[in-house]
C-alpha positions, 0 to 999 in steps of 0.5 A: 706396623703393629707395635710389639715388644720386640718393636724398638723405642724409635719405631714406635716413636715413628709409628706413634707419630704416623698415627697421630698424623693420620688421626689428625688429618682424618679430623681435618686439621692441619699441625697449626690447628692441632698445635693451638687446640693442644696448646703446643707450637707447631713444631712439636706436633712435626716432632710428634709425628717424625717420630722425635723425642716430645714429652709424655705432657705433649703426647697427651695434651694431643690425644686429648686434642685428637679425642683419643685421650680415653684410650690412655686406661688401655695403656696401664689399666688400674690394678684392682686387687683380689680378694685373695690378696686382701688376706694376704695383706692380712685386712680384716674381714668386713662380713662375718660367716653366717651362723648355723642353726642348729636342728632339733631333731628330738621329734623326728623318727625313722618310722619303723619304730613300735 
């Protein structure tokens, strides 16, 4: 299933838990060996992955355990702020504009004068 907005709280909980389940066991590992790698029992690695209420602690101490736990930046990635949005904060500005030189143009003719 492809989790969208629409998607409600419990069937993501149930995908992400099916997710984690598969994860797991495409690494070979049982709940018991999961659970003591996560440093959590056994019975909420069964939670997790029925899709029941576990805390935002455990879901990361086992993506962390599934090696996973580089995907969270994709989850809220950093907000960087723009340079327009500095102006509007009103920082002030770290370079200053370059300076123009002025050109002598004393010397310089058109080459039709006599």
């Amino acid at each position: 299933m492809k989790i969208s907005y629409y998607s409600s709280v419990v069937e993501i909980q149930k995908e992400l838990g099916y997710r984690a389940k598969s994860a797991r066991i495409d690494k070979q590992l049982t709940q018991e060996g999961l659970a003591a790698q996560a440093g959590v029992s056994p019975k909420t690695v069964s939670n997790l992955e029925t899709g029941k209420d576990v805390s935002f602690k455990t879901v990361i101490e086992v993506l962390r355990a599934l090696g996973f736990l580089q995907n969270m930046d994709l989850l809220l990635p950093e907000q960087i702020i723009r340079p327009s949005q500095l102006a509007e904060m009103g920082k002030k500005r770290e370079r200053a504009p370059r300076q123009k030189k002025e050109k002598d143009h004393a010397d310089w003719t058109w080459g039709d004068e006599k």
